[in-house]
Structures are given as C-alpha cells and as structure tokens.
C-alpha positions as CSV (number, residue, x, y, z in Angstrom):
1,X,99.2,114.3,110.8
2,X,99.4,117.6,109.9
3,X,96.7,118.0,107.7
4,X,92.9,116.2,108.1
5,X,92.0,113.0,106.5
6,X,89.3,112.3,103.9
7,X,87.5,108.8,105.6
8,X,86.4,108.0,102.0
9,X,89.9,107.7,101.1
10,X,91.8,106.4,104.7
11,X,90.0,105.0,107.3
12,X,90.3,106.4,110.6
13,X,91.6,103.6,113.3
14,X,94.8,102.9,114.5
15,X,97.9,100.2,113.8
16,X,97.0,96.7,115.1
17,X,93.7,97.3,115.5
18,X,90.7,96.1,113.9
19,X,88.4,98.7,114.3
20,X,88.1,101.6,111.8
21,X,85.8,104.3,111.0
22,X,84.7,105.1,107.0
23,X,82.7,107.0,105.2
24,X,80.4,105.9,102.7
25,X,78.0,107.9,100.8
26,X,77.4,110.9,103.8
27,X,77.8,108.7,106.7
28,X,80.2,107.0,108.4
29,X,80.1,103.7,109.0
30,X,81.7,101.2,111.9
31,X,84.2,98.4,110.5
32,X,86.1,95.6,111.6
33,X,89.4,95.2,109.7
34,X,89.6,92.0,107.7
35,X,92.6,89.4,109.2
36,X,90.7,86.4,110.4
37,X,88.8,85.4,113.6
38,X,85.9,87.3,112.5
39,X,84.5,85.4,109.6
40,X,81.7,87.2,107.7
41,X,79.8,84.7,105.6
42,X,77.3,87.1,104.3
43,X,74.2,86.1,101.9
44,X,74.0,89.8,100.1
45,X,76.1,92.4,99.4
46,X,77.2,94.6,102.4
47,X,78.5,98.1,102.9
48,X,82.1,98.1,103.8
49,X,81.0,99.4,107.2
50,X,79.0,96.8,110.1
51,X,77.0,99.6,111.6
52,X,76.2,103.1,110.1
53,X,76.7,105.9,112.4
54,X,73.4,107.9,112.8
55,X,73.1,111.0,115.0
56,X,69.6,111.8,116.4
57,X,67.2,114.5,118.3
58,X,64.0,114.0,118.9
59,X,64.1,110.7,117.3
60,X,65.4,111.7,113.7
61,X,68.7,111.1,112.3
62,X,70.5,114.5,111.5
63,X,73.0,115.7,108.7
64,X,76.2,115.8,110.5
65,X,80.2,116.7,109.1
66,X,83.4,115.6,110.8
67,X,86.9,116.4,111.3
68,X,89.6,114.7,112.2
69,X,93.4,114.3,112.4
70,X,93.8,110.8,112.6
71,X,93.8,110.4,115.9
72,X,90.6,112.0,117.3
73,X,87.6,112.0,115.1
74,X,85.0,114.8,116.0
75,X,81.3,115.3,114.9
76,X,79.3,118.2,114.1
77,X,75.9,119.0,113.7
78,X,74.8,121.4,110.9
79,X,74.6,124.2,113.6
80,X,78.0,123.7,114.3
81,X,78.1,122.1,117.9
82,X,80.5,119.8,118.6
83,X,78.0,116.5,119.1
84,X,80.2,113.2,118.9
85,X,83.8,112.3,119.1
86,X,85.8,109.0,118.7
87,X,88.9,108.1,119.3
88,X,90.8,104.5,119.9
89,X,91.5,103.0,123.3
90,X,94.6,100.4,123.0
91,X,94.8,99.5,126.5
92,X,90.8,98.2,125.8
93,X,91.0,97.0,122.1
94,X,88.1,99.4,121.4
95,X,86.4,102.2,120.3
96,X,85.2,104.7,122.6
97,X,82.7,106.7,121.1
98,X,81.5,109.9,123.6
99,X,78.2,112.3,122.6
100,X,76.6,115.5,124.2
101,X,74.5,118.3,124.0
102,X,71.5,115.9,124.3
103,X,72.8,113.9,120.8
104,X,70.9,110.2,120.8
105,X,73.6,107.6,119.0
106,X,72.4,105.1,116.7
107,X,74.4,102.6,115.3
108,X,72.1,101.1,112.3
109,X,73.3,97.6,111.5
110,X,73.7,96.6,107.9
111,X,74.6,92.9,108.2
112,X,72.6,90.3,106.7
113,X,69.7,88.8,109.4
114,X,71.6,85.3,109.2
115,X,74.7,85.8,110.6
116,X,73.8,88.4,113.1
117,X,71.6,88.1,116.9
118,X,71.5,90.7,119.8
119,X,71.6,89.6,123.5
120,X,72.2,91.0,126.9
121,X,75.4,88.8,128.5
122,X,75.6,88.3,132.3
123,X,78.2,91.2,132.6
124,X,76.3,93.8,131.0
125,X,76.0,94.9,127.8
126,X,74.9,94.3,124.1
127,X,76.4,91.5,122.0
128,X,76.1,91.0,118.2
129,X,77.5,87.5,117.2
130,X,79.7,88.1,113.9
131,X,80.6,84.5,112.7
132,X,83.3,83.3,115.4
133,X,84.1,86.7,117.1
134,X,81.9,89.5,118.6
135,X,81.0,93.0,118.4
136,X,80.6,93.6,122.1
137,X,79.4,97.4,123.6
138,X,78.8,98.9,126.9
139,X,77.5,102.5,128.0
140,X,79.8,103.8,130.3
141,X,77.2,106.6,130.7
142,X,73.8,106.9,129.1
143,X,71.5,103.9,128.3
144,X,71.0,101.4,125.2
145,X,68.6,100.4,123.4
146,X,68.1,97.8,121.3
147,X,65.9,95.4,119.3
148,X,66.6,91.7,119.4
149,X,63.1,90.3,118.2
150,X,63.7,86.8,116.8
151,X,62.8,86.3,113.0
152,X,61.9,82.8,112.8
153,X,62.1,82.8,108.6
154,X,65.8,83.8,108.7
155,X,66.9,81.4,111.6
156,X,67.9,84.7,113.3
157,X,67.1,88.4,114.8
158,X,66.6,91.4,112.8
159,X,68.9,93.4,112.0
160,X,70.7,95.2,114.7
161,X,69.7,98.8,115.9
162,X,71.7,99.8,118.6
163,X,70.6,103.4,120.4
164,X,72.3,104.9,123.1
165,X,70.6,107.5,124.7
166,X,72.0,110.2,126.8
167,X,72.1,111.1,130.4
168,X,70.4,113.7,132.6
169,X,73.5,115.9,131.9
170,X,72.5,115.3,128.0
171,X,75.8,113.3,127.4
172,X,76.6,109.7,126.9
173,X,79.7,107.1,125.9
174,X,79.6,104.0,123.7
175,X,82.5,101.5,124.2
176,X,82.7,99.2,120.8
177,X,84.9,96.2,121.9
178,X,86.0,93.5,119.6
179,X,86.3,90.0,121.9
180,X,86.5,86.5,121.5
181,X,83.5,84.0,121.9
182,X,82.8,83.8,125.9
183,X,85.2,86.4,126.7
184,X,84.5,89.3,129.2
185,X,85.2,93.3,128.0
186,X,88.8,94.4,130.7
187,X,88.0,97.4,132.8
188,X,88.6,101.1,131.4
189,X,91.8,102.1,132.9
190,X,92.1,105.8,130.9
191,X,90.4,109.1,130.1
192,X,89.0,109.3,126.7
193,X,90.9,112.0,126.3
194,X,94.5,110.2,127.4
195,X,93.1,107.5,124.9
196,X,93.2,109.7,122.1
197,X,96.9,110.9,123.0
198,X,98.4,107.5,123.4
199,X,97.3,107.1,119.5
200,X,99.0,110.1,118.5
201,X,101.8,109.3,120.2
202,X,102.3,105.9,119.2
203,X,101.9,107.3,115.5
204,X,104.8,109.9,116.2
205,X,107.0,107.1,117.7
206,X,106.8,104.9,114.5
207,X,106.6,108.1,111.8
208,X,109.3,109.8,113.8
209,X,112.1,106.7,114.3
210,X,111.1,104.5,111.4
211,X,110.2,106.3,108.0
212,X,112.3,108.2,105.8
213,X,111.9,112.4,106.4
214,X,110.7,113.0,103.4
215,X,107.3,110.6,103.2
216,X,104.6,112.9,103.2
217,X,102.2,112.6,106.2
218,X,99.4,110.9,104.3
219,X,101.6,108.0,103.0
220,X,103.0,107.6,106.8
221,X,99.7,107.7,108.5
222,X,98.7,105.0,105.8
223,X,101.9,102.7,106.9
224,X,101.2,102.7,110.6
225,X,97.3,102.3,110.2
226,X,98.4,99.3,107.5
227,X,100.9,97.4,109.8
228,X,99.5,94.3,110.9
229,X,101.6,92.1,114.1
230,X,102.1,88.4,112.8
231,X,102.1,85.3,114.6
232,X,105.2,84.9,114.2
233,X,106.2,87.9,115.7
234,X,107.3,90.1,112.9
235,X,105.7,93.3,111.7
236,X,104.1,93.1,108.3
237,X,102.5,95.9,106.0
238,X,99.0,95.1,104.0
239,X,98.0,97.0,101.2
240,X,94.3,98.1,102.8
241,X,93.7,97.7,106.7
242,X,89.8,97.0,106.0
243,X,89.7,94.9,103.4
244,X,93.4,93.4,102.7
245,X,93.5,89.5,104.6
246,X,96.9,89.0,103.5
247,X,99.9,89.8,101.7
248,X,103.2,88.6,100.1
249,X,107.0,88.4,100.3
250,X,107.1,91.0,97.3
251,X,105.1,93.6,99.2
252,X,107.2,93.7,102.2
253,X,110.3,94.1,100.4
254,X,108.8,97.3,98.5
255,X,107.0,98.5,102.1
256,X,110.7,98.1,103.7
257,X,112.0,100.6,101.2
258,X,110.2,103.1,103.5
259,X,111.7,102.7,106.7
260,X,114.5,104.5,107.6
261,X,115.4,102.2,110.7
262,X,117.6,99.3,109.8
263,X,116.1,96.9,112.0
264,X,112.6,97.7,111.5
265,X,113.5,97.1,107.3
266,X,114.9,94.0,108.1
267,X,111.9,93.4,110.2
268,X,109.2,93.8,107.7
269,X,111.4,92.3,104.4
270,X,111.9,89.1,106.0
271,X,108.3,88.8,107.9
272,X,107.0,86.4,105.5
273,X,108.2,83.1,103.6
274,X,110.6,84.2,100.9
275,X,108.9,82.6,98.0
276,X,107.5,84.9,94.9
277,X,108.6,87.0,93.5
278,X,112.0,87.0,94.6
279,X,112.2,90.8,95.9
280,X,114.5,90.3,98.4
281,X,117.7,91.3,97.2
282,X,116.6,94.5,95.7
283,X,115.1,95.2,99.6
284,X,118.9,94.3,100.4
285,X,120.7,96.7,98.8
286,X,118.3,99.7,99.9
287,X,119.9,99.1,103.2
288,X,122.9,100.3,101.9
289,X,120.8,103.9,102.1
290,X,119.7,103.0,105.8
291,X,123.0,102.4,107.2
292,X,125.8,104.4,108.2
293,X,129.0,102.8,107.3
294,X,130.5,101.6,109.8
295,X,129.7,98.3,112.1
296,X,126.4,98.5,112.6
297,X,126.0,98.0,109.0
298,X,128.0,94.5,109.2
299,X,126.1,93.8,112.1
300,X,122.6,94.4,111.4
301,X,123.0,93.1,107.3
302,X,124.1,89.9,108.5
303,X,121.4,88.2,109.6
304,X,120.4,88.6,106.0
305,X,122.5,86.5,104.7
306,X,120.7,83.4,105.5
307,X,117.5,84.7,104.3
308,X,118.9,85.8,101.1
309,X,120.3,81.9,100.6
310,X,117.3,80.9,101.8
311,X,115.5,82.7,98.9
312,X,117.5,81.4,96.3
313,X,117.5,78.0,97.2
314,X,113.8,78.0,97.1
315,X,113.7,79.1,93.5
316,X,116.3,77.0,92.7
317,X,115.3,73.8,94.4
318,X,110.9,74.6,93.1
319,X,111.1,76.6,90.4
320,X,114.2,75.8,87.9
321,X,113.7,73.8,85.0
322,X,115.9,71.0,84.0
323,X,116.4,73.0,81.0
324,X,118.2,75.7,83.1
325,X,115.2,78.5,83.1
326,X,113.3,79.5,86.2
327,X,109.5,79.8,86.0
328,X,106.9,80.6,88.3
329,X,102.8,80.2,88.5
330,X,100.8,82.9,87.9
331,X,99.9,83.5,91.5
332,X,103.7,83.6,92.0
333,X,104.7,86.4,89.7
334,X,103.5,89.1,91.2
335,X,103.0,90.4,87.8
336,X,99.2,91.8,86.1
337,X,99.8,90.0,83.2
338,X,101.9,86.9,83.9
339,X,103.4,84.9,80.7
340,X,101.1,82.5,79.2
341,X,101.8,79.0,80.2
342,X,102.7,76.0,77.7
343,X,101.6,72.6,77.7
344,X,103.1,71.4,80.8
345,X,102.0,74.7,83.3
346,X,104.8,76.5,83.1
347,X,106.5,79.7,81.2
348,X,109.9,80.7,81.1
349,X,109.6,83.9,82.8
350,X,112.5,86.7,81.5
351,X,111.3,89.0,84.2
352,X,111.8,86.1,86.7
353,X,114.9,85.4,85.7
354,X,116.8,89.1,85.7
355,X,115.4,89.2,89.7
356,X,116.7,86.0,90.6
357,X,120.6,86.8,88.2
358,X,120.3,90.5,90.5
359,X,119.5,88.2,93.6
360,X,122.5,86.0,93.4
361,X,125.0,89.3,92.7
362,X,123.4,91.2,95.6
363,X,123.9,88.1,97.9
364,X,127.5,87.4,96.6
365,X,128.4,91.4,97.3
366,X,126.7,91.4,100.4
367,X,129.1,87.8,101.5
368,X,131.9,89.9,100.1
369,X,131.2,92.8,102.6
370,X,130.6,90.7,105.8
371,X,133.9,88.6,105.0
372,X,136.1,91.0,104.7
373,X,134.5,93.9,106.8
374,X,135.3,96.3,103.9
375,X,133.2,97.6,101.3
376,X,134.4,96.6,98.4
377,X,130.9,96.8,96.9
378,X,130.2,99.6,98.4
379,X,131.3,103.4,99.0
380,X,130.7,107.4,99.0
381,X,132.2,109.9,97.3
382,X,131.6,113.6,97.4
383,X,130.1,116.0,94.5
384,X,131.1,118.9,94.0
385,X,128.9,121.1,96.4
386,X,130.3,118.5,99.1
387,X,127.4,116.4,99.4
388,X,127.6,112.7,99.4
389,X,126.8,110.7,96.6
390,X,126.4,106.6,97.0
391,X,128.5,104.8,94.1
392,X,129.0,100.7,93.5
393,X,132.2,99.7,92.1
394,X,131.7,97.6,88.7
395,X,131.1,94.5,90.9
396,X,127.3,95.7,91.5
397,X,127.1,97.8,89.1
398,X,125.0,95.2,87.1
399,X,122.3,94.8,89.9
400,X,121.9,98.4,90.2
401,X,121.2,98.8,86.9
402,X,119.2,95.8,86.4
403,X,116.6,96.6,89.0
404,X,116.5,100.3,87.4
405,X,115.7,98.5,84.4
406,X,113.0,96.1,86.1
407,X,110.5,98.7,87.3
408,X,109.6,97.2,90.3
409,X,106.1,99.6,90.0
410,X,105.0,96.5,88.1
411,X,105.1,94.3,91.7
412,X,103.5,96.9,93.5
413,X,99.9,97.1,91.9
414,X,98.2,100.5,92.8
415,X,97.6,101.8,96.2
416,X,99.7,101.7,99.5
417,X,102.8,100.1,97.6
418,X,102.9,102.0,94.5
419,X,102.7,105.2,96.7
420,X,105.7,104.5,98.2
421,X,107.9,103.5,95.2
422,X,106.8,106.5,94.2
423,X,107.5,108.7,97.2
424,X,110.7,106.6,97.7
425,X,113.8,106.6,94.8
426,X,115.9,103.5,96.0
427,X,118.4,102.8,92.9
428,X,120.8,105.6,90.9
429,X,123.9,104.1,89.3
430,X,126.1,107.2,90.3
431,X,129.3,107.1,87.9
C-alpha cells in the first residue's frame, strides 16, 4: 500500500482472516469478520466492533491517533510517542497486539451480557464465549485483568473488560486468538515484527501476480482483505470482509474482471453455483484480455466450457417458460428493482433474457475456438501508433455489443464491485 488507510472506510486485517481492526467514532474497535462459526445472536444494537480499543495511564483512557499501511497498524499518544502497534500473525490465526512506554491496554467489551462470560481455561488465559466460537487472549508479556462477576438477572457475566497491564520494562503484548469451542491457542513460532512482514508480503504476492497494473492500491488492498477460501476449495470475493456472510455467482464474475492471472479468473468466476444472474459468459470473454494468444489460452479456457453449459442448462431447465421466455425471482436477478411479478410469480425478464442470448453466443464462439484451435472469434490488429487493439469478427460482435449495452454496474450494487467495473473497462467493439 503506498499510501495509509482511513479504518472508517477499510478495515485493517488481512485475507482469510477473521480478525479486523475499525474505527468508529474516535476509537478503534476489535471485530470478528462475519462468515459463520461465530454466531452473534445479540438482544440490542451493537457497534460493528466486539471490544473498543482504550489506551490508559494512570488509569484513564487517553486520546490517541494511528497510522497505518495495511499491514502494521501503529498508535500514538497525543505527545506523539509511539504507544501501541498491531499487526496480524497467520501462522497463529491472531492478532498480536504489543504496547510500551508504560501504556495500560483496555479492551472495553460492547457485547450484550447474554451472549458473553469471562473465564480463566486450564492453559492460561482469558476466554469470552461468542455464540459457538471464542475470543481467546493471552499475555505474552505483561498481566490481565479482568472482571467476570456473574449477573444472575441476565443469565450471564457483565460485560467484558479486559486490561492488560505492562511489565517492569513498561511494555506488554496481547495475543487475540479466534478458536473453536475446547480448542487450545498453537505456540508463537515468529517475531512480531516477521509477523507483520509475512502480511505485506502475502499482499504483494496476490497484488503483484494477480490484478491488473493499473487497479489503484486502495481497490487492491480491498480485493485481498475481501477474499474469502471456500469449502470447496475455490477462492471467492465478498463485497465487505466484516459484515458480508455471503455472496453470489454474479459478483464473482464482475470480481474476476480484476485479475490479471488466467487461472486465478477462472478461479474466482466459477467458485460458486452458476445460478443468477447468468454472468458467466460476459466473465468469459474478459479472458480474451488475460490471455496471450497462443495455447495457454486453449488450455486454460477449456475447462470453461463445461461450466458455461452448465449455466445454461440451469436457466434452461428452472427458469424458461413454456411460452419460450426466461424469468427469474427477485432474489435471482441481481437487479435493485427487479420486474414486478404476475399472477403466477413470475415476470418475463428482458434484461434476463439479452444475458442468457449473449451467454449462448459466447459459449458457441468459445466451442468454435477450442475445436478448431484458431481464433476465428477472435484476433489483434494494430493501430496506427503500432499498438494492439483487440477486434471480434461479426460472429461476436453481437455479445460485445450487447453487454456494452447491459451495463453490468446495475449487478454490481455499490461498493467493492462497482469500484472495480469502474476501475476496470472490459468490453470496446473495435471496428
């Protein structure tokens, strides 16, 4: 990152990761991404953040400013010494979260009494019991504190205040771990200072082999905090690390526009079941942009040929009406403002309809290509200050144009997806 983040805007934390730093109001504020596992069933509102970040001397909390770069988050106090950092530890799963120059941490829970209880496990430590996961910290230098007085009214403690005082040599370190019911914390095997490098360069390793040159450094930073390793192996991209649960076929095929590795587009665009809306094919031919021609574009394009009939057949066999229109749900549209539905729950859907007609071109092109290892689809010519310029013969001509015409801003909502449609032009008809 070559310029600082604003943690009201971008969280600080780190790709497959659930733990992130914000700032609300002043402070910032400890969070757990949500993805499952941890269930918060809370009976009031609640900050974004678990536990608000208080810095203290002699006992009161103190105005404090940070700075950081993405990868290291550092706190100052308002005369200006250095008094906290953070940074990620992936080899632990946690947060590591160092003080000095006599600096007392406080971490001020904000959850509601009911679904939160303090207690001391066999192994050391503080515990705070978030639905069916756990907040689990250890000093590894200084002491905590805490309070875990039993409120019989709310069936459970009061809300947790965690302090961790410093040493004799006036520092201390925090480890935040985010474990299983009944599982122990693994041993630190790194610095924190190695900790904070292997973030940065795990960041420069995706930014650097997998997105296109020309994403600014915000909207790449955003990508690798936002992907999110399935169960079923594949990487996916969410639209907000804290707060997004899930996603859809749509949104990967609009976050695989950004990747300028082949088989990290093809990764992300086929990560989840291709159901609605049928985006699929318009991810297909921006891999015409990510390839060189040659055969590693027949190679790695292949595999999508199956996923692109797969997509088709879907609409086809769920979602056509015997009167020879296709139709979706609302929830399947993608859209803000769907069509209304008539008397039997359905709508023809135009919009629906010019995706799946650009679908079934891209896929025959693309069956074209792979048979005949020629692109007859497909080709360069050069302008004349002898730069390249990608053209389509007439045969895809139509798809190009019709998902110019589509505005596929309109299946992106605002946010993480939109920024990149915006940051990323995918289709010119070049005559």
């Amino acid at each position: 990152m070559a310029n600082p983040l604003n943690l009201a805007v971008t969280p600080f934390g780190r790709r497959d990761s659930r733990h992130m730093v914000t700032q609300q109001g002043d402070t910032l504020w400890l969070a757990l991404a949500q993805e499952g596992g941890v269930n918060l069933v809370p009976t009031e509102p609640r900050p974004v953040g678990l536990f608000e970040l208080q810095l203290l001397k002699d006992g009161k909390a103190q105005p404090y400013t940070y700075q950081t770069d993405g990868f290291l988050l550092t706190l100052y106090l308002a005369d200006g010494k250095e008094s906290a950092a953070i940074a990620h530890d992936t080899a632990l799963n946690a947060l590591r979260i160092q003080t000095q120059n006599g600096v007392t941490l406080r971490l001020d829970g904000k959850m509601p009494s009911g679904v939160s209880s303090l207690n001391k496990p066999h192994w050391g430590g503080t515990e705070v019991n978030i639905g069916g996961g756990k907040y689990f910290f250890i000093a590894k230098s200084g002491t905590i504190s805490f309070d875990d007085t039993w409120v019989v009214a709310s069936f459970g403690s009061v809300t947790p205040i965690l302090d961790v005082a410093p040493d004799a040599s006036g520092a201390a370190e925090l480890i935040a771990y985010e474990l299983a019911p009944d599982t122990a914390p693994p041993e630190v095997t790194q610095s924190f200072t190695q900790a904070a490098a292997a973030n940065r360069t795990d960041y420069e390793a995706f930014a650097g082999k997998l997105l296109r040159d020309s994403l600014s450094d915000e909207l790449k930073y955003k990508i690798w905090l936002n992907s999110r390793k399935l169960p079923n192996g594949h990487y996916a991209i969410v639209g907000n690390r804290l707060q997004s649960s899930s996603t859809n076929a749509a949104e990967q095929a609009i976050a695989s526009f950004a990747f300028k590795d082949g088989d990290s587009a093809i990764d992300v665009m086929t990560s989840l079941p291709q159901s609605s809306p049928p985006l699929l094919g318009a991810a297909a031919l921006a891999l015409y942009d990510i390839f060189a021609l040659g055969d590693s574009f027949f190679d790695k394009t292949r595999e999508l040929k199956g996923e692109l009939e797969n997509a088709l057949k879907w609409w086809d066999d769920n979602r056509h009406y015997p009167g020879g229109y296709y139709y979706a749900y609302r929830h399947e549209t993608g859209l803000p403002n769907p069509p209304g539905f008539k008397d039997n729950g359905f709508a023809p859907d135009p919009t629906l309809a010019k995706l799946i007609d650009a679908h079934k071109i891209i896929l025959t092109a693309y069956k074209e290509t792979w048979d005949k290892r020629g692109f007859s689809v497909f080709g360069t010519m050069s302008d004349e200050n002898g730069n390249n310029v990608r053209v389509y013969n007439e045969a895809i001509q139509p798809v190009v144009e019709a998902y110019n015409a589509l505005d596929l801003t309109q299946f992106a909502g605002s946010g993480l997806f939109a920024d990149i449609l915006k940051e990323v032009k995918i289709y010119v008809w070049d005559k």
